[in-house]
C-alpha positions as CSV (number, residue, x, y, z in Angstrom):
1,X,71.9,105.8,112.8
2,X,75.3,104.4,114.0
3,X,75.3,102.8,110.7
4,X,74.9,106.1,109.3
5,X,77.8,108.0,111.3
6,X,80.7,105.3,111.0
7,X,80.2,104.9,107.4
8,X,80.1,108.7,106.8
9,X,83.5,108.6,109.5
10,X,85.0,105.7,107.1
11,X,84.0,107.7,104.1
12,X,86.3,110.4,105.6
13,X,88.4,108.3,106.6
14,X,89.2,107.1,102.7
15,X,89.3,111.0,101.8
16,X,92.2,111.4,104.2
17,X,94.3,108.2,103.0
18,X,93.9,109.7,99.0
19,X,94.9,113.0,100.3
20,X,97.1,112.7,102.9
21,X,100.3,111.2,100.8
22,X,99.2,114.2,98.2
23,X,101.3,117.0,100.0
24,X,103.7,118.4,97.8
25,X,107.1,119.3,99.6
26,X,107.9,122.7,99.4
27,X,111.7,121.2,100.3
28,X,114.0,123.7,98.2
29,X,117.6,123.4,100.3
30,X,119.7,120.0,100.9
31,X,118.0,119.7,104.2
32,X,114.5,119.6,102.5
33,X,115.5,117.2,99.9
34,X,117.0,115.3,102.9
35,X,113.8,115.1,104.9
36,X,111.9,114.5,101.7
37,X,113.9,111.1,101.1
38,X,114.0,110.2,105.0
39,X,109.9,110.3,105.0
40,X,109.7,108.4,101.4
41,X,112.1,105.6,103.3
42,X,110.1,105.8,106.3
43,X,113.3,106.9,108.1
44,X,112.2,109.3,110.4
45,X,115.3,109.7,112.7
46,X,116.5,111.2,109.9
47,X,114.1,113.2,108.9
48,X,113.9,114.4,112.4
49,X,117.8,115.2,112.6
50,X,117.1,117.3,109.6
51,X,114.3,119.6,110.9
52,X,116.3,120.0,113.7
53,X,118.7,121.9,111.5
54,X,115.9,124.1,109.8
55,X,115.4,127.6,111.7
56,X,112.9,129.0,109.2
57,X,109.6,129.1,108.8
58,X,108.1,126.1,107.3
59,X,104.5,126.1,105.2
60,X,101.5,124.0,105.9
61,X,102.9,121.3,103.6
62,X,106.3,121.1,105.3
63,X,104.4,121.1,108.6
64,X,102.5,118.3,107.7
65,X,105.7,116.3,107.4
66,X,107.3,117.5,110.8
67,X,104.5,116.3,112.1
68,X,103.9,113.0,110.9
69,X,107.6,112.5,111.7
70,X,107.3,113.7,115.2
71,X,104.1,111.4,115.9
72,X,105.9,108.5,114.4
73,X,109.0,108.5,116.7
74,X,106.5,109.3,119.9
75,X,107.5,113.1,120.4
76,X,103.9,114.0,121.3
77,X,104.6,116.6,123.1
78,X,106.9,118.5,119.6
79,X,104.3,116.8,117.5
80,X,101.4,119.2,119.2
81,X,103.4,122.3,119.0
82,X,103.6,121.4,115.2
83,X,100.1,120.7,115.4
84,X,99.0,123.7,117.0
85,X,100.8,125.6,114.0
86,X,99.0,123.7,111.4
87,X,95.7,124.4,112.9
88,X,96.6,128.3,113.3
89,X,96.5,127.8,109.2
90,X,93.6,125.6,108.6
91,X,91.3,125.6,111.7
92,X,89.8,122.2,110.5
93,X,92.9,120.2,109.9
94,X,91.9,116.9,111.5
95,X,95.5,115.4,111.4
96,X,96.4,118.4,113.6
97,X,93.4,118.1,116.1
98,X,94.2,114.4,116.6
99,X,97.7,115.1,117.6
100,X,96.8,118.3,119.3
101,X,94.0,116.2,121.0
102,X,96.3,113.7,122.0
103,X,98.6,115.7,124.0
104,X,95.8,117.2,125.6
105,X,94.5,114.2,127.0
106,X,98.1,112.4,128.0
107,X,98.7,116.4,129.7
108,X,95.3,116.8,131.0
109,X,95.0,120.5,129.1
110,X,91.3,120.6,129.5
111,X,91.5,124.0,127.6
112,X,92.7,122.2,124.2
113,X,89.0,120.0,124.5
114,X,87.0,123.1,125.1
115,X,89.0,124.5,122.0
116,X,87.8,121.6,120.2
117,X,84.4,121.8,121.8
118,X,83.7,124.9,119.9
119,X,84.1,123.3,116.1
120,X,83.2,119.7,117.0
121,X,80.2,119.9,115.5
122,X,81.8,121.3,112.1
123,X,81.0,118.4,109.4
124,X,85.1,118.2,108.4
125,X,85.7,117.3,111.7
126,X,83.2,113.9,111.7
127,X,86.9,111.8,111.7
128,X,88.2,113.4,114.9
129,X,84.7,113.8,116.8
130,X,84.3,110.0,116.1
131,X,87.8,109.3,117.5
132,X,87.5,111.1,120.5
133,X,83.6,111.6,121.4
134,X,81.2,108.7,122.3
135,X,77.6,109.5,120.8
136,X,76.6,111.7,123.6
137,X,79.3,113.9,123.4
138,X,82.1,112.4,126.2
139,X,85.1,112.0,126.0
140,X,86.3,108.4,125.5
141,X,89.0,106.8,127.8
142,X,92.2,106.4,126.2
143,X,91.7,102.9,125.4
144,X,88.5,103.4,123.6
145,X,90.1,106.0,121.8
146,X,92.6,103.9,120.8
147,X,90.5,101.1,119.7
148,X,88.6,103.3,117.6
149,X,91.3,104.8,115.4
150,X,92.4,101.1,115.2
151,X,89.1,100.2,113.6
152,X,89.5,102.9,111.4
153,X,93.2,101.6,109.9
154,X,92.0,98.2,109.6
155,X,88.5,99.6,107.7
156,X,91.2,101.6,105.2
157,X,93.3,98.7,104.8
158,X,90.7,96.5,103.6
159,X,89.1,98.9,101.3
160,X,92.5,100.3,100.2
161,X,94.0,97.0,99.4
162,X,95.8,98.5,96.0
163,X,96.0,102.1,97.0
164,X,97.8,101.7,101.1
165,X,99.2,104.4,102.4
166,X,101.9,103.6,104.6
167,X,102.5,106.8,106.3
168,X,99.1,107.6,107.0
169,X,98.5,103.9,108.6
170,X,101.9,104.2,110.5
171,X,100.7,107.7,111.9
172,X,97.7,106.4,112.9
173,X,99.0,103.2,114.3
174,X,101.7,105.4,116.4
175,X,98.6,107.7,118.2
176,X,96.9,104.5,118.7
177,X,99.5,103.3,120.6
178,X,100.9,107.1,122.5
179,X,97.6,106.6,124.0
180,X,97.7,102.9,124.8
181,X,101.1,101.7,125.2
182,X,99.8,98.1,126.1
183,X,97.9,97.9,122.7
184,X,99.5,94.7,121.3
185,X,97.8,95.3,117.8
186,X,98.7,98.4,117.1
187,X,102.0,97.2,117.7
188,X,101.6,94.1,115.4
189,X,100.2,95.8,112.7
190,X,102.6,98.6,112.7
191,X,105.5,95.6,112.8
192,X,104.0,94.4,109.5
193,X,103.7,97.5,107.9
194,X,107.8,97.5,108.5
195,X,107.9,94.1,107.1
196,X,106.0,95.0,104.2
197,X,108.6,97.7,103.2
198,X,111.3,95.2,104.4
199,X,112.6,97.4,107.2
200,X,113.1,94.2,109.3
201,X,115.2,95.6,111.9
202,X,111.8,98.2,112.6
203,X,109.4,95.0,112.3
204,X,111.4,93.3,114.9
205,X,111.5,96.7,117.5
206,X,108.0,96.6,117.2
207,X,107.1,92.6,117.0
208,X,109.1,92.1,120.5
209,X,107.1,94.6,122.2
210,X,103.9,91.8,122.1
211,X,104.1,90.0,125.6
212,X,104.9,86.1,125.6
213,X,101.3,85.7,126.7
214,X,99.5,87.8,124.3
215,X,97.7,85.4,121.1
216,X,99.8,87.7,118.7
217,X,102.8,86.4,120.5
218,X,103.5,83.4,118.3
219,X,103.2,85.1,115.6
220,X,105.3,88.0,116.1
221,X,108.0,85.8,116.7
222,X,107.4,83.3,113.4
223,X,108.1,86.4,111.4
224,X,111.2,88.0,112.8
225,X,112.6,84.3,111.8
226,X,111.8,84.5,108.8
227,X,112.4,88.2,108.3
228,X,116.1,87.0,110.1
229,X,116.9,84.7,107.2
230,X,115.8,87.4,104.9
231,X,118.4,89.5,106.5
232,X,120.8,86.7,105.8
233,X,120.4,85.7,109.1
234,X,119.1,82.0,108.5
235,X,120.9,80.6,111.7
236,X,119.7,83.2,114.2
237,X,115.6,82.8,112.8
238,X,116.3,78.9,112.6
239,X,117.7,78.8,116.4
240,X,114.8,81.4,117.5
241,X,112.6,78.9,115.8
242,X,113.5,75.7,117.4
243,X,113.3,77.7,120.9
244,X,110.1,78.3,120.5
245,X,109.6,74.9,119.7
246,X,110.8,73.8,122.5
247,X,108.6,75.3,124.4
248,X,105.8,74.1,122.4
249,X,106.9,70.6,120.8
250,X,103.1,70.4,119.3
251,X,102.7,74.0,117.7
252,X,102.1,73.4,114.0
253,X,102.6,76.7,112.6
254,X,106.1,77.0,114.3
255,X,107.1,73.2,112.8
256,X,105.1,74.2,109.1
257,X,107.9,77.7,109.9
258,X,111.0,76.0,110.8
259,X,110.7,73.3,107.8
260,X,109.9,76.1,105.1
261,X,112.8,78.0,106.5
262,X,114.6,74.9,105.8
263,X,113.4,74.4,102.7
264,X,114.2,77.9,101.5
265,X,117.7,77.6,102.5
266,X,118.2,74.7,100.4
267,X,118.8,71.8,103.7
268,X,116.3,69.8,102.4
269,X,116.9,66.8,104.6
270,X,116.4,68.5,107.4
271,X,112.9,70.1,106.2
272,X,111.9,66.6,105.1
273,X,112.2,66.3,109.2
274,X,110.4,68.6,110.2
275,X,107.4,68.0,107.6
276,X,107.5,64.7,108.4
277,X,106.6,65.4,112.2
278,X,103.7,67.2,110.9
279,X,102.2,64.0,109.1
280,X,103.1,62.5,112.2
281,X,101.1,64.6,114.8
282,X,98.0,63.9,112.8
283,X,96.0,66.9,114.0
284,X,92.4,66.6,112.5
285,X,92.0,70.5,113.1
286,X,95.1,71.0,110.7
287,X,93.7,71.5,107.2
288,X,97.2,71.9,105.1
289,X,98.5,68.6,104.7
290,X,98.4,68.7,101.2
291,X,100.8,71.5,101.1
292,X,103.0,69.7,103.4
293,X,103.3,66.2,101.5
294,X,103.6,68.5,98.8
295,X,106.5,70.7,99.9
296,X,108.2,67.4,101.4
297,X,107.7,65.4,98.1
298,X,109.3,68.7,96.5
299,X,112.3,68.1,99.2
300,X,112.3,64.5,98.0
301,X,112.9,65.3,94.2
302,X,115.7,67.9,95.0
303,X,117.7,64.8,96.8
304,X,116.8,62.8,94.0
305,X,114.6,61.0,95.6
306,X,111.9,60.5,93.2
307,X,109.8,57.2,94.2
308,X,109.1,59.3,97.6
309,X,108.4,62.3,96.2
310,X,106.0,60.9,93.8
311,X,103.6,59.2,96.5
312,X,104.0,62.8,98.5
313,X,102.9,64.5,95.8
314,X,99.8,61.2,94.6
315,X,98.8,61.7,98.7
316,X,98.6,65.3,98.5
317,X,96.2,65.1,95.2
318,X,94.1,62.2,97.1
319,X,93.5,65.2,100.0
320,X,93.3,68.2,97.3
321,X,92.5,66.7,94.1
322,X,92.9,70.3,92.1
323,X,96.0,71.9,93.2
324,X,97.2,73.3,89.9
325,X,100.6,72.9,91.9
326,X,100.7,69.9,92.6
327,X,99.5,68.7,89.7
328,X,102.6,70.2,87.7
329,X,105.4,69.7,89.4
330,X,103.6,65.7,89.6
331,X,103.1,65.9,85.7
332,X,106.1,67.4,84.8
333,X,108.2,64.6,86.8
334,X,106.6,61.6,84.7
335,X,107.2,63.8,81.7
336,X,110.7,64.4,82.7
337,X,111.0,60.9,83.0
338,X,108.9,59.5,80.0
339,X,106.3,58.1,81.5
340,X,102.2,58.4,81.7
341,X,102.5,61.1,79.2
342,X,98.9,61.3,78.3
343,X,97.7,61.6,82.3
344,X,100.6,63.8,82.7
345,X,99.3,66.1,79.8
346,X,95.4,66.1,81.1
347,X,96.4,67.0,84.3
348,X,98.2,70.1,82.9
349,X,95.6,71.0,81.0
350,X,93.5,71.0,84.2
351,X,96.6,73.0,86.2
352,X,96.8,75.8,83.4
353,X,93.0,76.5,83.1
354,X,93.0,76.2,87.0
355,X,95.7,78.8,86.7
356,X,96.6,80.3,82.8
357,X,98.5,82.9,84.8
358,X,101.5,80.6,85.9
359,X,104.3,80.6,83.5
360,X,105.7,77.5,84.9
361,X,102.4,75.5,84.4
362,X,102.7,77.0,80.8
363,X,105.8,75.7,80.0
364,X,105.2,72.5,81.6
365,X,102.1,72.2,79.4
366,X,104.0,73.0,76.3
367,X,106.5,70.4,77.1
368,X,103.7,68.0,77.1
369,X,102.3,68.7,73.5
370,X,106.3,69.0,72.3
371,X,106.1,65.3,73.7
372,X,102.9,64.4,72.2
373,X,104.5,65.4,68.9
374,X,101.6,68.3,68.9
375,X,104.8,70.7,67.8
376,X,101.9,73.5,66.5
377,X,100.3,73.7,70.0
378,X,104.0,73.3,72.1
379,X,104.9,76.2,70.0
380,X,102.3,78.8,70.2
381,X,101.7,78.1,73.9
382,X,105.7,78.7,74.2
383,X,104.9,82.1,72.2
384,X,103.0,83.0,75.8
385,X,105.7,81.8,78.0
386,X,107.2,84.1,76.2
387,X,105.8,86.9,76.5
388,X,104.6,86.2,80.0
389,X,108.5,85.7,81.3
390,X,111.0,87.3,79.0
391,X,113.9,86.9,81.3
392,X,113.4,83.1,81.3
């Protein structure tokens, strides 16, 4: 039977996330077009600057908007006004109840649950009963309340993987945490979502508000680095890097970090330092190291190092014998330098049926027949190249 209920609440829950972005604007005046480009940038301070300037009386549409802009900056208590209005439209608006909910329970209205009380039992309303109602009909506590609307955006994110709705997840994530301020993953999931839609400085707000103790912690720090040197801001992530290092001289996912970071910016000698204290540690629970003596033997090549970089990249096939990878940026080296041309060619035939999809495997591959004087084959697979990069 619970079976039953959460997937019928999940089926809802899907319903919600294909028609919740489906609200057309009924935004005629500069203000409205204002607001309508704030939300679609996830810039609600604006949009909230601009309501603030409407006087007039806004349809169920436009509400929707206020009020997903009001949740997301933590106006509870203007988000419920909205949502009493929406619900004085369309009694079973679930959005609505949750807020209105929300704000009843952080207030202690007791007269906003009975008002629930009376419809709870409507079928539209499964979503909002499951939020807030344990199977016997009680109230949850706040942080069960919480937990459960964070099962439900991590339920539409995996089954929505194409189709995410960012707004509706941020929304979500934002009651989540109005009722649970101390709730870590809300917070780390809404800090992705930023990242995802490269509003770094909005990852970052919400990635530092994960205590240094918490098992997120870590991790919310690895990314504003690297979302620093996306910013431009390579020497700020690279110094928050190596301080967390500090701290934790044996932390492989902060070294693996700081070396990519490294790598990225081009200071290859320095990543071949880093990746090199990896292969050092020799941590049997660490299964990567064939990425590593990869992406080091890729930092030997660039310093034209080549006799290193070609037993980096032979000791990464020895631990992952089928990296289609590894085995052309290996092959392409020998053919790049004349040599073992017929290995080099079979092992790009194994890279590009491992992975047709890669362009640069292609190419490589068609190099190899060029060099094999198989100039038919070279040809029509450089027809796909092609095709599959123009601008190259």
């Amino acid at each position: 039977m619970k079976i039953k209920i959460h997937n019928i609440v999940r089926g809802a829950l899907i319903i919600f996330i294909l028609t919740f972005s489906n609200y057309a604007f009924a935004l005629n005046s500069s203000a409205y077009l204002v607001v309508n480009t704030a939300i679609k940038l996830f810039d609600f301070d604006k949009a909230n600057d601009q309501f603030d300037l409407l006087e007039i009386n806004l349809n169920e549409s436009d509400l929707h908007n206020k009020l997903l802009t009001y949740v997301n900056l933590k106006f509870i208590f203007k988000a419920s006004s909205v949502a009493e209005k929406i619900i004085s439209i369309k009694e079973s608006n679930q959005e609505a109840w949750i807020v209105y909910l929300t704000n009843a329970i952080i207030t202690n209205d007791l007269s906003a649950l009975e008002l629930f009380k009376k419809i709870k039992n409507k079928s539209e309303m499964d979503l909002t009963n499951y939020i807030f109602f344990n199977p016997l009909g009680d109230l949850k506590d706040n942080n069960l309340i919480s937990r459960s609307i964070f099962e439900l955006v991590q339920a539409s994110i995996s089954e929505n993987k194409n189709n995410t709705n960012y707004e509706f997840l941020l929304f979500y994530l934002s009651i989540a945490n109005i009722l649970d301020p101390n709730f870590s993953e809300a917070y780390f999931y809404t800090a992705q979502i930023y990242q995802i839609l490269e509003s770094y400085s909005k990852a970052e707000f919400f990635y530092n508000k994960i205590p240094s103790n918490h098992n997120l912690f870590i991790d919310s720090q690895k990314n504003i680095a690297n979302n620093k040197s996306k910013m431009g801001l390579q020497n700020e992530g690279i110094n928050l890097l190596r301080d967390l290092i500090s701290r934790d001289e044996k932390n492989l996912s902060l070294i693996v970090s700081l070396a990519d970071l490294y790598r990225t910016q081009k200071n290859y000698r320095e990543a071949i330092k880093f990746y090199s204290k990896i292969i050092s540690l020799k941590n049997n629970l660490f299964n990567e190291y064939w990425r590593i003596f990869y992406l080091r033997g890729i930092c030997y090549e660039r310093i034209q190092n080549w006799e290193l970089a070609e037993k980096d990249f032979l000791f990464s096939l020895e631990i992952k014998s089928n990296s289609p990878e590894v085995l052309n940026y290996l092959a392409y080296g020998w053919l790049e330098r004349s040599v073992y041309l017929e290995r080099a060619t079979n092992m790009l035939k194994e890279a590009y049926q491992a992975n047709s999809d890669s362009y640069f495997i292609a190419d490589s591959l068609a190099w190899a027949f060029f060099k094999n004087n198989k100039l038919t084959k070279a040809a029509d697979l450089m027809e796909k190249v092609i095709v599959m990069a123009p601008g190259e």
